[in-house]
C-alpha positions as CSV (number, residue, x, y, z in Angstrom):
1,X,-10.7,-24.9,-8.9
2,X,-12.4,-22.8,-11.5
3,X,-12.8,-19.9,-9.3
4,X,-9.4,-19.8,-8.2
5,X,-7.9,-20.0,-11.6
6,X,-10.1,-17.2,-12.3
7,X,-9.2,-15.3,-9.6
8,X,-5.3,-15.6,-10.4
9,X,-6.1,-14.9,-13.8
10,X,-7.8,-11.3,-12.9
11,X,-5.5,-10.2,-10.6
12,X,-2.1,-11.8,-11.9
13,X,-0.7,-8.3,-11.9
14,X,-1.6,-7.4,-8.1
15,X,2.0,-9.9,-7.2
16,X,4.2,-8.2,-9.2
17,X,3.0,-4.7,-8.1
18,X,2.8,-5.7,-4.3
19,X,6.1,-7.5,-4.7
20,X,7.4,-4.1,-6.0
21,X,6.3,-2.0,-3.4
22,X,7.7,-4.2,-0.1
23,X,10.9,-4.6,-1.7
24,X,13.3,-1.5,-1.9
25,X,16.2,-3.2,-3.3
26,X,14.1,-5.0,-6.3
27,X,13.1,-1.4,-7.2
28,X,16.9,-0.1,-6.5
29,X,18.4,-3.3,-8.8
30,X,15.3,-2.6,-11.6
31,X,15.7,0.9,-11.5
32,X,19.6,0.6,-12.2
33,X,18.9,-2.1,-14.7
34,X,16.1,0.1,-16.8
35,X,18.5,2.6,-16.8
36,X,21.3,1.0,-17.7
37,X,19.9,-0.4,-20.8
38,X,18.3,2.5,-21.9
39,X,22.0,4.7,-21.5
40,X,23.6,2.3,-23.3
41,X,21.2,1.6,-26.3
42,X,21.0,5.2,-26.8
43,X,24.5,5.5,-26.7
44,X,25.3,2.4,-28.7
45,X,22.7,3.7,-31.2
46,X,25.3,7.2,-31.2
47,X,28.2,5.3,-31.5
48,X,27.0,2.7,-34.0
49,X,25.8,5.7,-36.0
50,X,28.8,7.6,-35.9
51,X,30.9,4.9,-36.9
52,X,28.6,3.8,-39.5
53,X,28.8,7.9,-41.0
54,X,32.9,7.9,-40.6
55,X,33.6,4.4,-42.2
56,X,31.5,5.1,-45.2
57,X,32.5,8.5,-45.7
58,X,36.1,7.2,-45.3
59,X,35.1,4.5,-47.8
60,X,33.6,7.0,-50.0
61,X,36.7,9.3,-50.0
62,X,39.0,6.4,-50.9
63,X,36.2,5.3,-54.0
64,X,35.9,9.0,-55.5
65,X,39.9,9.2,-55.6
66,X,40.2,5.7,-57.1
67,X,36.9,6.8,-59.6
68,X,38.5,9.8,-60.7
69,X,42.2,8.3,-61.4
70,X,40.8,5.5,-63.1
71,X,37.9,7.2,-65.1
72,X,41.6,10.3,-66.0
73,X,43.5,6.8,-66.9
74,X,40.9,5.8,-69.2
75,X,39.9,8.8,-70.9
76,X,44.1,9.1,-71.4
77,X,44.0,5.3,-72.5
78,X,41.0,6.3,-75.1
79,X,42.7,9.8,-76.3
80,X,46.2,7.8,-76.7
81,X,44.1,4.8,-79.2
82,X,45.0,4.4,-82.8
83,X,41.9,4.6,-84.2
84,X,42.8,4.2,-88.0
85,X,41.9,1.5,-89.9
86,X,38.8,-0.6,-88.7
87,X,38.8,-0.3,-85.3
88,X,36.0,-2.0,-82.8
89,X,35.5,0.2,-80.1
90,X,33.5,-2.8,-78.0
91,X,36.9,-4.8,-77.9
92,X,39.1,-1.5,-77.0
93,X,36.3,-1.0,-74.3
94,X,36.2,-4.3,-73.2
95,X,40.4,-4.2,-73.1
96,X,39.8,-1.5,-71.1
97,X,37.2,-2.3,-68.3
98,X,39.4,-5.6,-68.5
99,X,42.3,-3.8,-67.2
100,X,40.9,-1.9,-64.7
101,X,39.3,-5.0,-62.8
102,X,42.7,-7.1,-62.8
103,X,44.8,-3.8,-61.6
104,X,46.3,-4.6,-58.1
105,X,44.9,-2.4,-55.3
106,X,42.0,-1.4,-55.1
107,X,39.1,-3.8,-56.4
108,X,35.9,-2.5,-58.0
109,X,34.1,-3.3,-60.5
110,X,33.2,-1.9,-63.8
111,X,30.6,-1.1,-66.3
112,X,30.7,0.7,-69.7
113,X,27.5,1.5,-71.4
114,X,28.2,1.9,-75.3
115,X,25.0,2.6,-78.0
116,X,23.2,1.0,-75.6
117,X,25.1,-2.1,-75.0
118,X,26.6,-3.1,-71.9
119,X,30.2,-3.7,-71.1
120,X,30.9,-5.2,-67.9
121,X,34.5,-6.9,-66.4
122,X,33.6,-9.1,-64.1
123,X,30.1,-10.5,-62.1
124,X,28.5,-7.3,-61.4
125,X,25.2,-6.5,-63.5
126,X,23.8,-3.1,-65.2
127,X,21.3,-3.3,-62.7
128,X,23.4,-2.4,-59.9
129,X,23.4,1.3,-61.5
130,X,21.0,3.8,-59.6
131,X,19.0,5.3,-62.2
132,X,19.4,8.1,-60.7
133,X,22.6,8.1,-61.2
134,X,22.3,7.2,-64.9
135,X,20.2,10.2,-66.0
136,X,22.9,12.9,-63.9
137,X,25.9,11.3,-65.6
138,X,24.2,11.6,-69.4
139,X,23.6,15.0,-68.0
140,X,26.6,16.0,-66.5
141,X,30.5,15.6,-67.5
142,X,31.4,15.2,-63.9
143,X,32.5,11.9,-61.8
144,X,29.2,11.3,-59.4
145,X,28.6,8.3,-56.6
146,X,26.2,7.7,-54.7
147,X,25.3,4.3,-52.6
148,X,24.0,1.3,-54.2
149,X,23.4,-2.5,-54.1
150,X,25.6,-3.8,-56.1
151,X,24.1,-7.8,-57.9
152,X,26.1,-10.1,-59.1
153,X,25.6,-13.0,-61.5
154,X,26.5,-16.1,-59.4
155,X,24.7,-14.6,-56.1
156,X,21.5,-14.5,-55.0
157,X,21.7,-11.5,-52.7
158,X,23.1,-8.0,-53.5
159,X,25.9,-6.6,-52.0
160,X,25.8,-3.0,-50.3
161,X,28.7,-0.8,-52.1
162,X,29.2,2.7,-54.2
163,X,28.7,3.5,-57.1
164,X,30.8,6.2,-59.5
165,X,29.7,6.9,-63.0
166,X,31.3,9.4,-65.6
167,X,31.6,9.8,-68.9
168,X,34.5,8.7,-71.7
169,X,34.8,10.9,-75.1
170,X,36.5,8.6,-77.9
171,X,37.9,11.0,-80.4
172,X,35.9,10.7,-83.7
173,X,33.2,8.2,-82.0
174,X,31.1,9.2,-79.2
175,X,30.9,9.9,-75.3
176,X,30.6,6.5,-73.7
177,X,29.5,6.0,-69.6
178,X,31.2,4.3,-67.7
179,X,30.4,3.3,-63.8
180,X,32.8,1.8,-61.2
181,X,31.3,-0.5,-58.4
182,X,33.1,-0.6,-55.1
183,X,31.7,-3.2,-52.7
184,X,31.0,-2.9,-48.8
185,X,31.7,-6.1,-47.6
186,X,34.9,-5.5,-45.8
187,X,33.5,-2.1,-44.3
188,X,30.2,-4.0,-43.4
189,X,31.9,-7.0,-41.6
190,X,33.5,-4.4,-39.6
191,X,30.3,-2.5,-38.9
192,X,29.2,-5.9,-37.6
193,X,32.5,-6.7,-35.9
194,X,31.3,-2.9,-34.2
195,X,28.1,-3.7,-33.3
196,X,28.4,-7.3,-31.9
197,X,31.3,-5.7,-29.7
198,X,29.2,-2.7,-28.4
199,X,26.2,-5.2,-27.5
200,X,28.2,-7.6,-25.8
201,X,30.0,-5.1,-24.1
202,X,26.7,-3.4,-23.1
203,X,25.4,-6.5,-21.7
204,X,28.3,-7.0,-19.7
205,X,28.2,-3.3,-18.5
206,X,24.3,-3.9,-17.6
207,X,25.1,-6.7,-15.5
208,X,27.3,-5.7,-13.9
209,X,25.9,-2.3,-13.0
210,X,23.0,-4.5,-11.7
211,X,25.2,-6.6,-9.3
212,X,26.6,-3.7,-8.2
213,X,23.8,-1.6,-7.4
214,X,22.3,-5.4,-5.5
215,X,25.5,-5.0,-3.8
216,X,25.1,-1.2,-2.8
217,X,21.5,-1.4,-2.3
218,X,21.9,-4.7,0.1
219,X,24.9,-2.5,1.8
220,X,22.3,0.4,2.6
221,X,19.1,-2.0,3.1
222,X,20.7,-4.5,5.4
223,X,21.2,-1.9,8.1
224,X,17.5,-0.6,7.9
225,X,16.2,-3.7,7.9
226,X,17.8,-4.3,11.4
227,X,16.5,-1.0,12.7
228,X,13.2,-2.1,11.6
229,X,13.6,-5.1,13.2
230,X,15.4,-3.7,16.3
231,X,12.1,-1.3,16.6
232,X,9.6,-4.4,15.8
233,X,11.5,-6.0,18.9
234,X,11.0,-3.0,21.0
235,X,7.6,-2.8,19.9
236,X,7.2,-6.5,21.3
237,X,8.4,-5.5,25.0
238,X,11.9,-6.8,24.2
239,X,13.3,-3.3,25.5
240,X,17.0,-4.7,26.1
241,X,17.7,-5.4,22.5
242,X,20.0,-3.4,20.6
243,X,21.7,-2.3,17.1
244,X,25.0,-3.7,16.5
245,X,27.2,-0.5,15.8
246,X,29.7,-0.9,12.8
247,X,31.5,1.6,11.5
248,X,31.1,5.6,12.0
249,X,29.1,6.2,9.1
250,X,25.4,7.7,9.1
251,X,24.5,4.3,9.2
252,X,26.0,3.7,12.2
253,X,24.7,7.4,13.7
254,X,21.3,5.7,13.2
255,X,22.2,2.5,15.0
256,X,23.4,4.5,17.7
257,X,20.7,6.8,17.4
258,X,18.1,4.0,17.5
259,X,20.0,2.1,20.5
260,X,19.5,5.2,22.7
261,X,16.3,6.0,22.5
262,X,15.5,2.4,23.0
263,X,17.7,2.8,26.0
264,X,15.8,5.7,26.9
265,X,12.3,3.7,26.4
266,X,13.2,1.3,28.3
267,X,14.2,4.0,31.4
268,X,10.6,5.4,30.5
269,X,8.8,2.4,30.6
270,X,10.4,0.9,33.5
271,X,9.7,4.1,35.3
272,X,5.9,4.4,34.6
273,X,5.8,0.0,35.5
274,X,7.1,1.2,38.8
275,X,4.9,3.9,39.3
276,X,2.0,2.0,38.1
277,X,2.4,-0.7,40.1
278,X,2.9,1.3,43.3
279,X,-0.6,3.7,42.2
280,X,-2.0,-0.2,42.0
281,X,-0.4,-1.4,45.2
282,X,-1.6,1.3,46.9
283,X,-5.4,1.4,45.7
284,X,-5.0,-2.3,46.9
285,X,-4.0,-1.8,49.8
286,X,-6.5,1.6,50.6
287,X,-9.2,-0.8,49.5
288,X,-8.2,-3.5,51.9
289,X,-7.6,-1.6,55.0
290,X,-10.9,0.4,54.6
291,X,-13.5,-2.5,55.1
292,X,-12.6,-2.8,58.4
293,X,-13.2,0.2,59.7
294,X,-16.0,0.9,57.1
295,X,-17.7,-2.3,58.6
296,X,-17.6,-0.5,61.8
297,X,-19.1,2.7,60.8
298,X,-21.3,0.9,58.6
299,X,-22.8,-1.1,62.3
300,X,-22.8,2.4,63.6
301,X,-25.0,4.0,60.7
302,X,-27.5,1.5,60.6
303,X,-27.9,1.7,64.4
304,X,-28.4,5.5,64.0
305,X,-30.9,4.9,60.6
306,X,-32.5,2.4,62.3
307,X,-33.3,4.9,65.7
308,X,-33.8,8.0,62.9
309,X,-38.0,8.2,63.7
310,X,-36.9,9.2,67.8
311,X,-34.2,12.2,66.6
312,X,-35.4,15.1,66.0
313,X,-35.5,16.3,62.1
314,X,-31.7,17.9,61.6
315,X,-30.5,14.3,63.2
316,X,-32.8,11.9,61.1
317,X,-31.7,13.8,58.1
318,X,-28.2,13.5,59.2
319,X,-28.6,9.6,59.9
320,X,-30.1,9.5,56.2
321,X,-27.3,11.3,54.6
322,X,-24.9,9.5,56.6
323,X,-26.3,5.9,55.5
324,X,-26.5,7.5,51.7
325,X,-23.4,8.2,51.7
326,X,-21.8,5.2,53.0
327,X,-23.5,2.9,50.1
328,X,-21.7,5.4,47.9
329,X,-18.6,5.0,50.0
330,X,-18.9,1.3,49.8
331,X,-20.2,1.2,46.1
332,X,-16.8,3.0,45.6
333,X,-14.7,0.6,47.7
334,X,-16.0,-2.3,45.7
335,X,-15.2,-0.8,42.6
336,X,-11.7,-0.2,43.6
337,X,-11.3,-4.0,45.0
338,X,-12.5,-5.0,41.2
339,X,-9.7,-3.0,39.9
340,X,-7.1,-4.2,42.5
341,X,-8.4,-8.0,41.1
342,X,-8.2,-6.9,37.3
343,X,-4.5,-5.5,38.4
344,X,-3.1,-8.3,39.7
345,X,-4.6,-11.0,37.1
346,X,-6.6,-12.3,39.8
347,X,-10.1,-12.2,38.1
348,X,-11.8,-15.4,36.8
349,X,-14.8,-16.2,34.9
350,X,-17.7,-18.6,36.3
351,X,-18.7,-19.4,32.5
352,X,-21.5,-20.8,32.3
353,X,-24.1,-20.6,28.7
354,X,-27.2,-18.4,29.3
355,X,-29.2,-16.3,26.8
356,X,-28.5,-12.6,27.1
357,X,-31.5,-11.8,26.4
358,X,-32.5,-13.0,29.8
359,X,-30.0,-10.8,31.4
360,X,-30.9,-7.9,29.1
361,X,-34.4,-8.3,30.7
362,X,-33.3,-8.7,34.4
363,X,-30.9,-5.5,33.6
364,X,-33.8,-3.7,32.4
365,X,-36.5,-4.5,35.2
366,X,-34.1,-3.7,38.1
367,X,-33.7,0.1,36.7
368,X,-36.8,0.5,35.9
369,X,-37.1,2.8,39.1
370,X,-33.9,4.9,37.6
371,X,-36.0,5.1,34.1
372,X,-39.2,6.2,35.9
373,X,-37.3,8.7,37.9
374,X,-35.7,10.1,34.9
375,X,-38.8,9.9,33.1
376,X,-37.2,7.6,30.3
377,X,-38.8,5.4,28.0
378,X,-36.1,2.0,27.7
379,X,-37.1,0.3,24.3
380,X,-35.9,-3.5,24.1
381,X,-35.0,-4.7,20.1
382,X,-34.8,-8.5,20.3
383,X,-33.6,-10.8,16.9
384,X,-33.2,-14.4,17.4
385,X,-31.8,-16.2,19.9
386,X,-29.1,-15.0,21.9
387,X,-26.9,-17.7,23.6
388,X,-23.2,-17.5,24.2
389,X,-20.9,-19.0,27.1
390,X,-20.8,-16.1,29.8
391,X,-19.9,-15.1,33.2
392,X,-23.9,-14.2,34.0
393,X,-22.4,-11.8,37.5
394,X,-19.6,-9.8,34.7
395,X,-21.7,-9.7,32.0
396,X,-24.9,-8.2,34.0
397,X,-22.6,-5.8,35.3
398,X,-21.7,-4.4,32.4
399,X,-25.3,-4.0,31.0
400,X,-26.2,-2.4,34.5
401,X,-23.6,-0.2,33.9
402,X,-24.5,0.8,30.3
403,X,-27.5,1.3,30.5
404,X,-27.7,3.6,34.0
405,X,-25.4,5.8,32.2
406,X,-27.8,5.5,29.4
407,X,-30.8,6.9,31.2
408,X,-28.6,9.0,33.5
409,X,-27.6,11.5,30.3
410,X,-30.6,10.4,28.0
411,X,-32.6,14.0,29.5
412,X,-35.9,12.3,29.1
413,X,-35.5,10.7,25.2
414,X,-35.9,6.9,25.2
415,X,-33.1,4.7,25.2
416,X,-33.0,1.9,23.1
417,X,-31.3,-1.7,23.7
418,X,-31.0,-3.4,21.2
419,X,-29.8,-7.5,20.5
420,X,-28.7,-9.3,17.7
421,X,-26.1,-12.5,16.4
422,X,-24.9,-14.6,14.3
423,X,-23.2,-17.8,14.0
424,X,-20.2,-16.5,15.7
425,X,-20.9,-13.4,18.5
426,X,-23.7,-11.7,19.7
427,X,-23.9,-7.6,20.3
428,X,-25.8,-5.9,22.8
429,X,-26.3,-2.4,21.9
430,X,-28.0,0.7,24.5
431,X,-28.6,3.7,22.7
432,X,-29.4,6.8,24.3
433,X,-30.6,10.1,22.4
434,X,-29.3,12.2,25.1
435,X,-26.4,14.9,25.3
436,X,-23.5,12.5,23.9
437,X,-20.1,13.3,23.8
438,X,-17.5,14.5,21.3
439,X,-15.4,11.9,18.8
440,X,-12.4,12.2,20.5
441,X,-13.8,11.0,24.0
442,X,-14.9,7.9,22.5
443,X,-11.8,5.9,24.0
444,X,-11.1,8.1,27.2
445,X,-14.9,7.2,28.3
446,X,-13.3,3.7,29.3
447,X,-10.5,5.2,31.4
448,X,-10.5,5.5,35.3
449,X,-11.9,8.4,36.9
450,X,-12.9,9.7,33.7
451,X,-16.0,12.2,34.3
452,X,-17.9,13.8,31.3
453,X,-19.0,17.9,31.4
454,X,-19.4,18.7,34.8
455,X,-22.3,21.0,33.2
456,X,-24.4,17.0,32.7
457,X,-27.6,17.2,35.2
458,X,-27.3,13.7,37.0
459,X,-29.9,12.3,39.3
460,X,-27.7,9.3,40.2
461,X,-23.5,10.2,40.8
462,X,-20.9,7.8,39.3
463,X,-17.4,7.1,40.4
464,X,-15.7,6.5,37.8
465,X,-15.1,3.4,37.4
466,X,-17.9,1.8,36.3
467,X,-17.2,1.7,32.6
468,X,-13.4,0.7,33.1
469,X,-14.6,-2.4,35.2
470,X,-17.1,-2.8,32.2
471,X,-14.7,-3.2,29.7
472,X,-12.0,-5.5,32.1
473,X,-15.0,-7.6,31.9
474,X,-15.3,-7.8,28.2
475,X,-11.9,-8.2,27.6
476,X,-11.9,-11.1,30.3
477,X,-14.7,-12.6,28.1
478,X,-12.3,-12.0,24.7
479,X,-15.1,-9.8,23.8
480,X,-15.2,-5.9,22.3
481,X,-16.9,-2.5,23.8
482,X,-16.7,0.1,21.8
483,X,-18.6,3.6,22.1
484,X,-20.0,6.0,19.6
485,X,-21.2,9.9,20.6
486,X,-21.8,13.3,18.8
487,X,-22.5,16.2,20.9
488,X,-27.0,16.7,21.3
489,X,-26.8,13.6,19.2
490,X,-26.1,10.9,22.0
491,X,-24.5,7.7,22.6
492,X,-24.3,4.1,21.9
493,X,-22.2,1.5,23.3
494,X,-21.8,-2.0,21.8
495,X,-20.9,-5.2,23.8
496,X,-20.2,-7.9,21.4
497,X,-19.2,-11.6,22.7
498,X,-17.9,-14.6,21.1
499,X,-20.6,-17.7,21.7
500,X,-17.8,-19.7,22.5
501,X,-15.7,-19.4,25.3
502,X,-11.8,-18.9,23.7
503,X,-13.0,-17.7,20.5
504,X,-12.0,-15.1,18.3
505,X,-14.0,-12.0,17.2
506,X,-14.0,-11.1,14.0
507,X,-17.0,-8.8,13.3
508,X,-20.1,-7.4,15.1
509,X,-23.5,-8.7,14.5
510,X,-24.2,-4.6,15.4
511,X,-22.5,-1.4,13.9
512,X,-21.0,0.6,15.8
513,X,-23.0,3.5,14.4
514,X,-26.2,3.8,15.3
515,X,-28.6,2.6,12.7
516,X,-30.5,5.8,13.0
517,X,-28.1,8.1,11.4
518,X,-27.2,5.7,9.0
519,X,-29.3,7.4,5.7
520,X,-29.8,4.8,2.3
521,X,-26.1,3.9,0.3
522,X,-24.1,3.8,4.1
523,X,-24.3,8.2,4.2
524,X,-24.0,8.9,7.8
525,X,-26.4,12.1,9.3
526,X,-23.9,13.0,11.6
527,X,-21.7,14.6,8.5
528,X,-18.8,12.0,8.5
529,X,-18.0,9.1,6.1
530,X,-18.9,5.4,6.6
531,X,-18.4,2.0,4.9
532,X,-22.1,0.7,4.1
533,X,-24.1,-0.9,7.1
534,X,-23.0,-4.9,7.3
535,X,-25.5,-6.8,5.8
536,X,-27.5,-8.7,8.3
537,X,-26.8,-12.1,9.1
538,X,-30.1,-13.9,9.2
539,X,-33.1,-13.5,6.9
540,X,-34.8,-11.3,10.1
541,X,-35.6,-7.6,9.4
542,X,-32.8,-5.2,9.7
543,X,-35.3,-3.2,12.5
544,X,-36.8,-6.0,15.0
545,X,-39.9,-4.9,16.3
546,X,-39.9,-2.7,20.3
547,X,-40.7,-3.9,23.3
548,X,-41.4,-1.3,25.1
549,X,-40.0,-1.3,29.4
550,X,-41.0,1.2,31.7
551,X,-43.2,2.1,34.1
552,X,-46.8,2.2,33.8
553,X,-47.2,5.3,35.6
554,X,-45.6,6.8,32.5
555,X,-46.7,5.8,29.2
556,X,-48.5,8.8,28.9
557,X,-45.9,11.1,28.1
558,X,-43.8,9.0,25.6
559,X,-41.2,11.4,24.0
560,X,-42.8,14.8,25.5
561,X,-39.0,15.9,26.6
């Protein structure tokens, strides 16, 4: 449990990212969605900002006018005062800012400073002046404003607003400043009133701009999604089905489109079943309807090879050729009655569990004549036990076969057969360091009638067909053979079969490069990448000790070639 939490915990992110990748319209909607959000933040941020700048430079307008008619009222008020007698100038102020806060209109708030009192009509406090703007207006004789945040007595937070200042002359007294506060509050509610109505309607926009973009990308997904289906199907062997065609769109071009070259698949295919099945037909029935009169010549030949020692010399040889060429005939007949089996589904298995290695061995000392002809050295690499649930006749077959091409195109080097397994399969691998064949031939090697260079020196002819019964028999067994060859660098082919009779392979006790070329860190000598060499399965050494198979006559001249 610990390892699987940490596990999800590690690679949490791998679902999203996978899930991203398979779906096209998750990144369609997502894509439409980013987008959306970000267009209209940026241009709520515009529009916001713009309205912001016109409603308080509106506001601003509207406060300078008021500022200046108020602060040309006053000074008018101040110049028009009788001012003989005793006269106290903080009551005529305080008349005066008095005045000016219970005007109708326009409401503000103001604030004389007098000898260094304050005079204020109604709840706004000397601290809402800037002092900025207090040192410009002792300085200057002009009406200023600038923004501020404007307290009040009987609240706890400030209010945004403007502030004007200017200064009064009172004949015979002094110049006196005065400031006018005009509040925010109804341009801010509107602001808000704004903003709450651009971000609801740019959640609405955003989805719906996502639901239509689902609806569009399901519109333009939905038919490739039954294309890739319709081609899965034909993939399958279900050549009949078909696109439905809706519309005439390009959509429906490509249904149509897809629908006829499945039509025209299915013409192809059908054609080549026929043919194939008429080429298989007919090697049937070839195959059949020689043995009888091969049987006869066959009686004939042996009567002749048998009477060879009373012909003279150019008739013995004849009657040897004659008989030599009738095993080949009949070698060739027999492989081309396998075939006809394999075609028509008729081959079965006589499973039965034997240890390969015995069969390796049998293989080995019944071509031992072959190896001492071609003056080849076979090399046998054993590893453990090597049991498994066979057909002993298919499976000898295909190791006869392996390894007499083996020492056919070895040209003298030793061949080496090696065995190894596991719990699950065990690989039989024949390893020749002869001529080899290029990377591309790797498959066709297993097709019928496939010849390598005609330039090969052979001491034994093949048909053919030998490695294409080979690997009908491994695949009867649910079992792999694969090849490897580089030109001067030879060969290897790998047999690997499950131990139990119905089970499934999964890996190869054996690589299918030779070990060999395989240099330290998984770098393949001949010149091409590699994934490291599998770690061995048991605690034996990765390079079992030889034993050595061939003839006596020539272990003295191991590797001279």
């Amino acid at each position: 449990m610990v390892s699987i939490q940490r596990i999800l915990k590690s690679r949490w992110w791998r679902f999203p990212v996978t899930w991203w990748w398979r779906s096209l319209p998750l990144r369609v909607v997502l894509t439409v969605f980013v987008a959306s959000v970000l267009v209209l933040v940026l241009g709520g941020f515009l529009l916001m900002q713009q309205a912001t700048m016109g409603v308080i430079d509106g506001k601003k307008r509207t406060a300078m006018n008021e500022a200046r008619q108020a602060v040309n009222t006053a000074q008018q008020q101040l110049n028009a005062a009788d001012l003989t007698g005793d006269v106290n100038v903080d009551k005529l102020l305080l008349d005066l800012a008095t005045g000016f806060a219970n005007q109708p209109g326009e409401q503000f708030e103001v604030i004389i400073i007098s000898s260094g009192q304050t005079i204020t009509a109604g709840n706004a406090t000397a601290r809402s002046i800037p002092a900025t703007l207090e040192k410009q207006v002792e300085q200057s004789n002009d009406l200023l404003i600038t923004p501020t945040e404007i307290e009040y007595r009987d609240m706890r937070t400030s209010v945004p607003g403007l502030a004007a200042g200017a200064t009064l002359t009172l004949p015979l007294t002094g110049r006196y400043q005065i400031y006018l506060m005009f509040p925010l509050t109804q341009e801010v509610a509107t602001l808000m009133v704004l903003r709450n109505a651009v971000v609801t309607t740019g959640a609405v926009l955003v989805i719906l701009l996502t639901f239509i973009a689902a609806l569009v990308s399901r519109q333009v997904v939905t038919p490739v999604r039954a294309a890739r289906k319709a081609a899965e199907s034909l993939a399958s062997g279900n050549l009949r089905d078909r696109m439905k065609v809706r519309g005439k769109d390009d959509l429906a071009r490509l249904a149509t489109s897809m629908n006829y070259m499945a039509s025209e698949l299915e013409k192809q295919i059908n054609t080549l079943e026929e043919l194939s099945a008429v080429q298989q037909r007919f090697v049937s029935d070839v195959s059949h309807e020689l043995r009888t009169p091969l049987t006869t010549v066959r009686m004939a030949a042996e009567v002749l090879y048998e009477a060879r020692d009373d012909f003279d010399p150019v008739a013995a040889r004849s009657a040897e050729l004659l008989q030599n060429e009738l095993d080949r005939f009949e070698a060739l007949l027999s492989d081309l009655l396998e075939i006809s089996r394999f075609d028509a589904g008729a081959a079965q298995l006589n499973v039965e569990e034997v240890d390969l290695r015995d069969l390796v061995h049998q293989v080995v000392d019944a071509n031992e004549r072959l190896a001492e002809t071609n003056n080849t050295e076979i090399n046998v690499h054993e590893s453990g036990e090597a049991k498994a649930e066979v057909d002993p006749r298919r499976i000898e077959r295909i190791l006869r076969n392996l390894l007499v091409n083996a020492i056919e195109h070895s040209e003298g080097h030793p061949v080496d057969v090696l065995i190894e397994s596991d719990a699950a399969a065990v690989a039989i691998a024949v390893r020749d360091h002869g001529v080899g064949f290029e990377a591309s031939q790797a498959r066709q090697v297993f097709h019928r009638f496939w010849r390598g260079d005609s330039s090969r020196a052979r001491a034994v002819g093949g048909t053919g067909l030998g490695l294409a019964i080979a690997m009908e028999d491994a695949n009867l067994h649910g079992g792999w053979l694969t090849a490897w060859g580089r030109p001067a660098m030879g060969a290897q082919f790998r047999l690997t079969l499950p131990r139990k009779v119905g089970a499934i392979l999964e890996t190869s006790p054996l690589p299918l490069v030779p070990r060999d070329l395989v240099g330290p860190g998984g770098t393949r000598l001949d010149g091409l990448e590699a994934p490291a060499p599998r770690a061995p399965s048991s605690p034996a050494s990765p390079s079992p000790p030889a034993v050595p198979r061939r003839a006596a006559a020539e272990e003295t001249s191991v590797g001279s070639s």
